[in-house]
N, C-alpha and C positions, 0 to 999 in steps of 0.2 A: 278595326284596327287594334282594338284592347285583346283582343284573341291571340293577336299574330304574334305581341310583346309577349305573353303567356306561353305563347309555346317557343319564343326563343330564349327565353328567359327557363324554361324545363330543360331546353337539349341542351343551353349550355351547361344546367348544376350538372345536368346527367355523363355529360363529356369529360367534366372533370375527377369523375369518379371510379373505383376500381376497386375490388376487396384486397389487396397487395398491399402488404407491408412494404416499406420500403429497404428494411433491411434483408427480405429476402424470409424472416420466421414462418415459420407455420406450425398455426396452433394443432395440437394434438386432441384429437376428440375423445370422450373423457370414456364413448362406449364400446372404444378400440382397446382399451387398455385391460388387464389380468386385474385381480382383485387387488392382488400384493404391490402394483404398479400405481395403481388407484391413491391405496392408501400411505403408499411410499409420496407423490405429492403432496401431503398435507403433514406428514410428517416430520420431527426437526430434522436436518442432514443425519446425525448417528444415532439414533434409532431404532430399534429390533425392526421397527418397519419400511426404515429406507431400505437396510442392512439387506433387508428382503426382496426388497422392489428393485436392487441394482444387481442381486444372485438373478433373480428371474428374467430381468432386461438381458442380462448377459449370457445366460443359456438359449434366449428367444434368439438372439443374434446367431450364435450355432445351429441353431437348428434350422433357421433361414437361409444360411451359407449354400449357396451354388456347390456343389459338388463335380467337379470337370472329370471325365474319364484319364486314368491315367494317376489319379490320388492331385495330381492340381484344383487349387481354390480360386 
């Protein structure tokens, strides 16, 4: 009978759990990131190395852009 409590006692914590935020964030993996992106998080906002990490975020965005036949984005 001390078994049974045990395992209903595991499925419930386990039911209530999920790795989701609940506001929807998702963290970004640190070994996805350019070096300049890297060091732009640790960085204060104005920065020679944010200054950096948000030139490169913003050309990475260009060069990800879908290109549609026709010159449409």
């Amino acid at each position: 009978m001390g078994k049974r409590w045990a395992v209903l006692l595991l499925l419930a914590a386990a039911a209530g759990c999920n790795n989701k935020l609940e506001t929807g964030y998702e963290p970004t993996k640190l070994g996805t990131l350019t070096p300049a992106e890297r060091r732009g998080l640790y960085a204060p906002d104005y920065s020679i190395e944010a200054r950096a990490a948000q030139e490169d975020q913003s050309s990475n965005k260009d060069a990800n852009r879908t290109k549609l036949p026709g010159g449409q984005e």
